[in-house]
C-alpha positions in Angstrom: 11.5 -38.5 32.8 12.5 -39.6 29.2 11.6 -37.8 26.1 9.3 -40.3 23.8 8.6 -39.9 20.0 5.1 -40.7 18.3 3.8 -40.8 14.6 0.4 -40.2 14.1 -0.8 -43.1 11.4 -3.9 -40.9 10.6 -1.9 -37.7 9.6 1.1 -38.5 9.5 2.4 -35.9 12.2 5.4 -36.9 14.3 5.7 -35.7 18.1 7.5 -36.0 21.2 6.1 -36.0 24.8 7.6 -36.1 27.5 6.3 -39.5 30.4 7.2 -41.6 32.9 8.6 -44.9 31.6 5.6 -46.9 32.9 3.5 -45.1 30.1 6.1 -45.7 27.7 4.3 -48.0 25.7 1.1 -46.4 25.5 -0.5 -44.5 22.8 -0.5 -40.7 22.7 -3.2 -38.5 21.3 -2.0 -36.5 18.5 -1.9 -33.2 19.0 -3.1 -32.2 15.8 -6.0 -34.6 14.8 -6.6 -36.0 18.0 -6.5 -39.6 16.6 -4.4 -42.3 18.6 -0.9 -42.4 17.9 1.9 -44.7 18.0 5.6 -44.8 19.9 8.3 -44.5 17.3 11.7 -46.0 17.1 14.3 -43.2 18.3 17.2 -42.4 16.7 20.5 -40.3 18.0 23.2 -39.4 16.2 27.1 -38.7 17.7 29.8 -37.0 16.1 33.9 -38.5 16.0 36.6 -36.4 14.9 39.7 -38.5 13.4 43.9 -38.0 13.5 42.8 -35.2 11.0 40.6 -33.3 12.6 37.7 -34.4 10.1 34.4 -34.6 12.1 32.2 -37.5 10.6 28.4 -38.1 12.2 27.4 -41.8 13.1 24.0 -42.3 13.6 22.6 -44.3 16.1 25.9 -45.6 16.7 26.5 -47.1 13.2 24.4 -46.8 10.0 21.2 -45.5 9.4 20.5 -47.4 6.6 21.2 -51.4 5.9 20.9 -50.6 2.6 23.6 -47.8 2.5 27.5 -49.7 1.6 28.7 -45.3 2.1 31.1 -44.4 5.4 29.2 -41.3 4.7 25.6 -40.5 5.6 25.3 -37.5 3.6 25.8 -39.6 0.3 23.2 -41.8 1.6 19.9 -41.6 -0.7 17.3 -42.2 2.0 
């Protein structure tokens, strides 16, 4: 079964649970206040190596950010 991740919008705590995909667009109770909680978007990040050796990390497949113009995420101010 896939891994899903969840914010709480009352306290701000971020989880993931583990359901079948016909749940996946369900709410989840929080496990700290209880309250309803909304499905995140998911993010995954994978790691290239060029000519050089130099290992670089892509997240998501491309940017994180629009906003960021860096090849680099770890100059990236978000």
């Amino acid at each position: 079964m896939p891994i899903y991740e969840y914010v709480c919008s009352s306290c701000d705590t971020k989880f993931e649970m583990i359901r079948s995909m016909s749940k996946a667009n369900e709410g989840a109770e929080c496990p700290h206040c209880k309250h309803e909680a909304e499905r995140a978007l998911s993010t995954f990040a994978c790691f290239s190596s060029d000519e050089s050796g130099m290992t670089t990390a892509v997240a998501g497949g491309g940017h994180s950010c629009a906003s960021c113009a860096s090849g680099n995420c770890a100059t990236c101010a978000s």
